[in-house]
N, C-alpha and C positions, 0 to 999 in steps of 0.2 A: 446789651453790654456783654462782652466778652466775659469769662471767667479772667482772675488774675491767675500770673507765669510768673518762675523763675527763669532764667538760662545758665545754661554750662557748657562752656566756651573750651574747647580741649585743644591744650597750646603746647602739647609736651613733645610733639614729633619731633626727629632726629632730623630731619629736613638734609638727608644724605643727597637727595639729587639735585640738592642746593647747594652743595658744598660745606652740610653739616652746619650751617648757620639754626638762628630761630626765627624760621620764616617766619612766625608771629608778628613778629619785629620789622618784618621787610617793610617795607616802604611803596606805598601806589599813590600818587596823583597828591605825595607832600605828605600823605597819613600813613600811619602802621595796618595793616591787614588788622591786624588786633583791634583796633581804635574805629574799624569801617564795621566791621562784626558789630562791637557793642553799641555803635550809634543804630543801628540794624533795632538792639532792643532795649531802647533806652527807659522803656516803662517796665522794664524785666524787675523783679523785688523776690531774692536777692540777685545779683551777679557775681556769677562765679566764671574764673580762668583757672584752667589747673597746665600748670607749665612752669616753666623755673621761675625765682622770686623776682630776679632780675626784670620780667615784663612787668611790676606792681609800677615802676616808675614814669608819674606823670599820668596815671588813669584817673577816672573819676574817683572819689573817695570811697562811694558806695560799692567800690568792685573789689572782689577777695579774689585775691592771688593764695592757690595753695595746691597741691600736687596728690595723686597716688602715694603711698608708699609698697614696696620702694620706686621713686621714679618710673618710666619706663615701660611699665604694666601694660600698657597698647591704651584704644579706648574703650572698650568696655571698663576695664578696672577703673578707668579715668573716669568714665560715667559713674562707675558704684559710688566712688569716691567722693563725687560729686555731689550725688544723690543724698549721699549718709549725712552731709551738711546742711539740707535745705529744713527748714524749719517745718512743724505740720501743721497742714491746712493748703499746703499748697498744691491745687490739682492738677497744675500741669508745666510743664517746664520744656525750651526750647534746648533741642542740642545739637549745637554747632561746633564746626570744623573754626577753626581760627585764621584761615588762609582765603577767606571767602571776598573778595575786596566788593563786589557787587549785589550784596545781601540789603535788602532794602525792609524799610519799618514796614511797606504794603507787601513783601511778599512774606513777613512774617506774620503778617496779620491773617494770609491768607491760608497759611498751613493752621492758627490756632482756629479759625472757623470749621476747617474741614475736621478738625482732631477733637472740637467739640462735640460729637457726636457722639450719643450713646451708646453707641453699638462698637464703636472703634477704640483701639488702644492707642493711637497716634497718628500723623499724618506726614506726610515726606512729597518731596519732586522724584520725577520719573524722568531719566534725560529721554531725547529723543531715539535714544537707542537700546533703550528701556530696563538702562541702569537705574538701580531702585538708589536714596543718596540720603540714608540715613546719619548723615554727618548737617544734613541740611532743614531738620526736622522739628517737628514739636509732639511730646509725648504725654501719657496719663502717666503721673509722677507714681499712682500705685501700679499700675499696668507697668511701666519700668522696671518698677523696683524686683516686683514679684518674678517678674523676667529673668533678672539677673542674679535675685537669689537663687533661682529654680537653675541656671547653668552653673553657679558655685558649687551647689549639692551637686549637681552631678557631673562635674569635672574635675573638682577641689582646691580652684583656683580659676581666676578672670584674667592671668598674665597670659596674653597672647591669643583669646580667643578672638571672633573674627566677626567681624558687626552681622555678616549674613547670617550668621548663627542667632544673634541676640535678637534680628529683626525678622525671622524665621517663625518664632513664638508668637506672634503678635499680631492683631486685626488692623491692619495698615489701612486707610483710606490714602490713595495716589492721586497726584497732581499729576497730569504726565503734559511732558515740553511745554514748563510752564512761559508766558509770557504775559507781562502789564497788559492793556488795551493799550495801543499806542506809543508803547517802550520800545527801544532799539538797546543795544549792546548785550553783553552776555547774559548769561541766565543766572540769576543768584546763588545757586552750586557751582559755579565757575570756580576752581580753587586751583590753587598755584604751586606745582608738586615739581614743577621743572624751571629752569631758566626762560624758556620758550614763554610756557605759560604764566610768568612773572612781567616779561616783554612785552605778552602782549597784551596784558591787563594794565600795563603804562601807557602801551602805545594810545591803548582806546580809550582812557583819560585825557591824555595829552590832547587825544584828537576832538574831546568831548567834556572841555572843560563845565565843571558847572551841572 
């Protein structure tokens, strides 16, 4: 048996190459990007989204809507923020991007086996072009935390720092060009930063109902 997770679901992007909408909110295949993520980890205890209040409507009861202060912070501050919530005892937590439409419960199950390792601080996908996609991960919630105090000291702020930095520190175990056995469509880091890639995470619903 697994260890138990939380997740922190980071939903506060400006979604500018959207046209400033909350992509959170967008909409694939009749669901919210938001609403595909958290079915992603539906055994997560607690769940947290940090993005405006506005996304709390119509989630599951047990999902906490709350923010950075102030706003805006990028995601690291959004992770600390995060972090400073989860209750103790909790050894590991998933953190995810919010735009993720094709995140599935087996590929999060797959980054918490790899991240259970003792020798590792967390585990993440590798794209095929061997971007590391630490928005797609699961982490040791002290291995985090200690992470992200250690950039506060020596930065004297988390506004604006930049995940390569936060995930720079840290004993990564890599999934790289992950795929199910027998799955076809995108790779669950697929995330939707443009029109394009909104399009075409519709199209390939549409075309792959079910």
């Amino acid at each position: 048996m697994m260890p138990a997770y939380a997740a922190i679901v980071l939903a506060g992007g400006a979604g500018r190459r959207l046209g400033g909408v909350v992509k959170a909110a967008l909409e694939v295949g009749g669901k919210s990007m938001l609403e595909r993520v958290l079915a992603a980890v539906p055994d997560a205890r607690p769940r947290l989204v940090l993005g405006p209040p506005k996304l709390a409507a119509g989630l599951p009861v047990d999902v906490v809507v709350t923010s950075e202060q102030p706003p805006g912070g990028g995601p690291v501050a959004a992770a600390a923020a995060g972090l400073a919530q989860l209750p103790e005892g909790i050894g590991f937590v998933a953190l995810l991007a919010a735009d993720l439409p094709f995140l599935t419960r087996a590929a999060v199950a797959d980054l918490r086996r790899v991240a259970a390792a003792p020798t590792l601080d967390g585990a993440l996908f590798v794209d095929s072009d061997g971007h590391r996609q630490p928005l797609c991960a699961v982490w040791r919630v002290t291995s985090l935390a200690a992470r992200i105090a250690a950039l506060s000291a020596e930065r004297g702020r988390l506004d604006g720092v930049a995940l390569r930095d936060l995930v720079a520190g840290l004993r990564v175990g890599q999934i790289p060009d992950y795929r199910r056995p027998g799955a076809d469509g995108p790779p669950p880091w697929f995330d939707c930063d443009t029109d394009a890639d909104l399009s075409r995470a519709k199209r390939w619903v549409d075309e792959h109902p079910g």
